[in-house]
N, C-alpha and C positions, 0 to 999 in steps of 0.2 A: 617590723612592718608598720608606717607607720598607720595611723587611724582612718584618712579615707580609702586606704587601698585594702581595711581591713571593713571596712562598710562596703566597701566594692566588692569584694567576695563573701560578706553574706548575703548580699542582692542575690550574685551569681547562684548562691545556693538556693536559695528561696525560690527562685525560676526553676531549678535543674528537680528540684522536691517535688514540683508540681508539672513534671515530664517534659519538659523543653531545654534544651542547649544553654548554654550561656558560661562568656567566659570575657575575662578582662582583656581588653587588644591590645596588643606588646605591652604588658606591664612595665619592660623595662625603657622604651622609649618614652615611657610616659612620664617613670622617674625622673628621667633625663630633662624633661621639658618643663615640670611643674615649677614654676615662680614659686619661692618660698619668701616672699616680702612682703606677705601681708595680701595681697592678695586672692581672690575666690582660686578655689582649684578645683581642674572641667579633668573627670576623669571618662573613660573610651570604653561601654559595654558592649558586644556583638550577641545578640542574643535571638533564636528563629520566633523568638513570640512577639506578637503583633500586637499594637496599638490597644485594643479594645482587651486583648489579656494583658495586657501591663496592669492598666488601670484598677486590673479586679485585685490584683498580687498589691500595687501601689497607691491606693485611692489618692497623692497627691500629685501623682503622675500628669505632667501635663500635656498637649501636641508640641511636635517643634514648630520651629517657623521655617527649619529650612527642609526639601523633601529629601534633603540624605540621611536627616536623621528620623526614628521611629518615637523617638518622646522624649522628653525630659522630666529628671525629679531632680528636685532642688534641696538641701538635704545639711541646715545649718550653710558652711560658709562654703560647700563641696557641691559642685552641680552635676549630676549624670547623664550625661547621653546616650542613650540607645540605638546600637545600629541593627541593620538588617543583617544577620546572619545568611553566608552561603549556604541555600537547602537544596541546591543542585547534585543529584548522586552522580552525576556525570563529569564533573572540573577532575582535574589533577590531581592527587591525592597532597603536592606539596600547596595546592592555587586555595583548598579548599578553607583554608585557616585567615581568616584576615588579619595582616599586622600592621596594618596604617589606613589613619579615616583625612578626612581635608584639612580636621583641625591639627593632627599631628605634623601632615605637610607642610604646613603654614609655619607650624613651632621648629620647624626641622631647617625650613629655608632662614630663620635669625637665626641658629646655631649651627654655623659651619664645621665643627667641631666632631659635626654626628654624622659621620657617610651616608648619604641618600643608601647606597646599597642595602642597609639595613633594613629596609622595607620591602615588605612584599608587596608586587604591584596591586594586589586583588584590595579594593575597597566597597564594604557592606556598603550595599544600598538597593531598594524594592527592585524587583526582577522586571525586567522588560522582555517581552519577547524578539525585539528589534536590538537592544544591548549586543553593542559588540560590530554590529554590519553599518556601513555607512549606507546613506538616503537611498530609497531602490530605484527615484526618481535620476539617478545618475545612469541606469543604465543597464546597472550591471548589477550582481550579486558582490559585496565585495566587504572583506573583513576590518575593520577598523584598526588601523597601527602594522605592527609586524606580525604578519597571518599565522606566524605557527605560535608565537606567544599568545596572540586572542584566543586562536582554538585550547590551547593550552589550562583557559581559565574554565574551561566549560563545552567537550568533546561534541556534547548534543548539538554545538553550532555547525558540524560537520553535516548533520542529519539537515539541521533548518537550510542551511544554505538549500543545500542540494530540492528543498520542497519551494524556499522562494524560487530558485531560478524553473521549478516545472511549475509552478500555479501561476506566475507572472511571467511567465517566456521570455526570461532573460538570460544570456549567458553569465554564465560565475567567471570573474578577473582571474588570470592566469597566474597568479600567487593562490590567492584563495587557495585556488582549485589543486594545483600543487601541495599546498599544505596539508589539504585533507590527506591526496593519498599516500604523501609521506607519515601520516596518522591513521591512516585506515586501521591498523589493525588494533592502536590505542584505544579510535572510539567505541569497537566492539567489545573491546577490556573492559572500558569505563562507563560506559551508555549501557544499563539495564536494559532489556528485550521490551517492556512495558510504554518505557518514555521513547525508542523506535517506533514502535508501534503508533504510541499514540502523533507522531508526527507523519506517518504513510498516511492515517486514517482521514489528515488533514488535507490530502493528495487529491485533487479533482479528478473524479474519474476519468473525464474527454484528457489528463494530462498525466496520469499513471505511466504511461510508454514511457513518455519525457525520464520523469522519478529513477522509472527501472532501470532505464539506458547510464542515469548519471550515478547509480550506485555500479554499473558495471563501467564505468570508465573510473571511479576512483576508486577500485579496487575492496570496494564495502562488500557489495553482493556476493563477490567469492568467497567472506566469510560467514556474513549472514543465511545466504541461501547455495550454498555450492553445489547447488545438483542442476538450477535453473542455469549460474552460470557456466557451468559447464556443457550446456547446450550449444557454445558456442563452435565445441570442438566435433562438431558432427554436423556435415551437409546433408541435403536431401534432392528432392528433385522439385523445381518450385511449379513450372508447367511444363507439361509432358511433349505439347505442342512444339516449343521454342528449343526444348531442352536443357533450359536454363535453370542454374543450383544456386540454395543459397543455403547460411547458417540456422539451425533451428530456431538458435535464438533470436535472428534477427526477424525468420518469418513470426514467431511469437510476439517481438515486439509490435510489428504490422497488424497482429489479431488484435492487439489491446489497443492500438489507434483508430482501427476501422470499425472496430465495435460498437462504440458510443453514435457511430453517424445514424443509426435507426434507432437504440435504447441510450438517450443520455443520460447523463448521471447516477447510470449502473454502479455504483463501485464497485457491488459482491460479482457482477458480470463480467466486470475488466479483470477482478481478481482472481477467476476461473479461468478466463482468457489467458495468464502468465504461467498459470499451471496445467494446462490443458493438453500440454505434450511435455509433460516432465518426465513422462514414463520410457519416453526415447531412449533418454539415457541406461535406459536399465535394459531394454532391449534390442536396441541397434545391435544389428549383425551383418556383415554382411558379403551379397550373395553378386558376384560376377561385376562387381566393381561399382557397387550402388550399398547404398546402405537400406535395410528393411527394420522395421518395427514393428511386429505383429502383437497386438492385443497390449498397445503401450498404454490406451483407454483405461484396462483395466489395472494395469501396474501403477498407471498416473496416479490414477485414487487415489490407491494404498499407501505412495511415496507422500500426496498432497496431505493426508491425511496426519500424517507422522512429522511432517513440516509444520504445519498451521499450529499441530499443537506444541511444538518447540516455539512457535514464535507466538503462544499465550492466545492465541486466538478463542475466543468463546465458543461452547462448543454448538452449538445451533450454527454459527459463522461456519464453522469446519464441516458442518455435516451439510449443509446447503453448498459451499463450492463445492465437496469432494463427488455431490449427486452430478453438479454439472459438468467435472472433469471424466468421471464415470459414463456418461452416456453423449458425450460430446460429439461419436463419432455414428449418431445412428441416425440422423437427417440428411448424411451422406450418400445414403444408397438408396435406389428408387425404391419404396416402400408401397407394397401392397397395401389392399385396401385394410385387414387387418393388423397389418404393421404400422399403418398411419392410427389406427384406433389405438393401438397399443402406447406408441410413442404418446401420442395424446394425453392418457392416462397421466404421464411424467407432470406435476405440478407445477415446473418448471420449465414447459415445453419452450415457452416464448423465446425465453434466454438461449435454449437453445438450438433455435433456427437464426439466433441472429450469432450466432458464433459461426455458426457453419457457412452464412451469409457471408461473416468479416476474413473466413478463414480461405472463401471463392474469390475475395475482391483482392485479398494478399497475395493469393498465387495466380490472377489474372485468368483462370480457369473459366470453365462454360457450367452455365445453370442446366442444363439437361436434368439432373436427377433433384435438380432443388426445386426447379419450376414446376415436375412433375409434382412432386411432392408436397409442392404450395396448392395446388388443384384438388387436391386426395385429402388434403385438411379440409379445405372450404366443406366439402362433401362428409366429413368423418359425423357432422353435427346431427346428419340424417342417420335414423335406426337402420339395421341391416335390414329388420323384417317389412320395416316401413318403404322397400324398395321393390320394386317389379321391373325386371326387363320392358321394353317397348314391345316387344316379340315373346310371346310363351313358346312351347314346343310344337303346335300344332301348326301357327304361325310360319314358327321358321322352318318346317317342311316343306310347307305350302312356297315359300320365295327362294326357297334351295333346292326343292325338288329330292332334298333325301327321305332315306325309309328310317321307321322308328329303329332308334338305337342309341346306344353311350354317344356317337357322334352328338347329336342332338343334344344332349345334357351338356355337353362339353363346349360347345358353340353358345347356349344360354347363359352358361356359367361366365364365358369372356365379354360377353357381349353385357352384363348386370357390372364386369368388373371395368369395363371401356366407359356404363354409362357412369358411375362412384369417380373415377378419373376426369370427365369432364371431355372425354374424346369424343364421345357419343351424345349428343343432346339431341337430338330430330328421330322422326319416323324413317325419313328417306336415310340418315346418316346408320338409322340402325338396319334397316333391308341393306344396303350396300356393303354394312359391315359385316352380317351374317351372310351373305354370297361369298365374300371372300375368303370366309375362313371354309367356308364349303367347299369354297375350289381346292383352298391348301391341302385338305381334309383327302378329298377327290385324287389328287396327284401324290399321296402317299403310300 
């Protein structure tokens, strides 16, 4: 070996002693290209440590001048260039080695002699988050060169794609889009749950639908979340009215786009919204040619619960959405005046009145028991004791004409729970009201 390729590798070492990668880029192409006429020879480092740790390991270490490379040392008649090392856990396990930098190409097009093939196309240089996708100003989402080679260099562009075209509402080019899901199951191989993550987390809430929808057409979600997408395979009854059905999963999708119209930029609300009927799937049964899910509420949870922490969620994250998949379904039903206090208690309530709002506007259904129960809030703020019928018992004898008795109690009791509801606000509203439970009373 001769002497700078043995100065090359105790660089290498010296980096690798002090915890970072580094290793010489095709040592053998490089053979191949060194001028031995007297001339400087520029040998090819890839190494993940940066500028500022060079300098500590090299104090002669200089900047480059050009941005592909990470520094130069000058070293007698031998000059070193440093590249940026792949630190992507996501590329190809063959992409992730780099074997040719620009000066190699350069040397490689005066020697015909050496097959291009010999090169891997992956060349070191600082990470861009746009690297790889052509301008977004074109239109479209769209991979730079041959789509399944780009993805190839680095799986997590399957994820980014899929976050540019929901944050920027654009569609992704019909290669792209192809590529991923002929790679779907690659990038779940190679894409760590963490660097997923952290690309959802980057998801605008008002555009999570979008996200979800494009991990279920390429084939992603069925591996990442198979319970959500398997919502697909179960209809329901969307209004009772029309009689018209649709897919769980598509009315879910509808929850996460209708939700943000009263709380925007919820993200943990859109992301209780995807989960908020996962529980279907574990209990759809069904009864005379309809599908039921009784107490999917509670099963959601449990299943949400065991999801979020496969996909690393933090666990304060997991226990805030699983509270809201858990009680999701109790704004639903008209709520007595203790049931509205109850529900109130939830710390969480606000999130979920506007779930159950987004989940009336999705199935085109009637607010009856939501309006109600929007009236029964306003009121929850008032103490119970701090409340008086308009009418005591003597009163409502006196404009009903009844003898004392349970009647009596019973008629005051509705009449304190008409006025907590908001039906009842006047004197004359409350005489009127107690005549006619009188009557009902009377005719029994």
């Amino acid at each position: 070996m001769s002497e700078p390729f043995k100065d090359a590798v105790g660089i290498c070492k010296t980096i690798m002693r002090n915890g970072y990668d580094a290793y010489i880029i095709s040592e053998r192409l490089q053979k191949l290209t060194i001028d031995d006429k007297g001339k400087e020879i520029v040998l090819d480092i890839s190494t993940e440590l940066d500028f500022k740790g060079l300098i500590k390991l090299f104090p002669n270490v200089q900047a480059a001048k050009s941005d592909d490379i990470t520094a130069v040392l000058n070293e007698g008649e031998t000059t070193f260039n440093f590249y940026t090392s792949d630190s992507s856990n996501s590329s190809h396990p063959e992409e992730c080695v780099s074997r040719m930098t620009p000066r190699l190409l350069k040397a490689l097009e005066k020697q015909n002699e050496i097959p291009m093939s010999a090169a891997c196309p992956y060349i070191p240089k600082a990470r861009d988050p746009y690297e790889g996708f052509a301008e977004l100003s074109t239109g479209q989402v769209c991979f730079l060169g041959i789509p399944d080679q780009t993805l190839k260099k680095d799986y997590l562009m399957g994820i980014k794609a899929l976050r540019f075209a929901a944050n920027y509402n654009l569609p992704i080019e019909s290669n792209t889009k192809a590529a991923i899901i002929r790679a779907s199951k690659r990038i779940l191989d190679y894409v760590p749950i963490p660097e997923i993550m952290d690309e959802w987390r980057k998801v605008e809430a008002e555009n999570m639908y979008t996200f979800i929808s494009l991990l279920f057409e390429t084939m992603i979600l069925h591996g990442l979340i198979p319970e959500v997408a398997a919502l697909s395979r179960f209809t329901q009854v969307k209004n009772s009215m029309t009689g018209e059905t649709e897919t769980v999963f598509n009315h879910t999708l509808d929850v996460m786009r209708l939700y943000p119209e009263e709380l925007p930029y919820d993200w943990f609300g859109v992301a209780a919204c995807l989960f908020h009927d996962v529980g279907k799937l574990f209990t759809a049964e069904e009864v005379e040619g309809e599908w039921q899910f009784l107490q999917h509420h509670r099963v959601g949870a449990k299943v949400t619960r065991k999801i979020l922490s496969r996909l690393n969620f933090p666990q304060e994250d997991v226990d805030l959405i699983c509270e809201l998949v858990r009680n999701h379904m109790r704004f639903q039903f008209m709520l007595t005046d203790k049931g509205i206090r109850k529900f109130k208690a939830i710390d969480e309530y606000p999130r979920l009145i506007e779930m159950v709002r987004a989940d009336i506007k999705a199935r085109g259904t009637q607010y009856k028991e939501f309006n109600h129960n929007i009236k029964m809030l306003e009121r929850a703020d008032i103490p119970e004791e701090a409340l008086d019928p308009f009418l005591n018992g003597n009163e409502i004898m006196q404009h009903t004409g009844l003898n004392p008795g349970p009647v009596v109690g019973i008629i005051r009791e509705a009449l304190l729970t008409a006025q907590i509801s908001g039906d009842v606000c006047t004197m004359e509203e409350a005489i009127e009201f107690v005549q006619d439970h009188a009557d009902k009373e009377k005719l029994r």
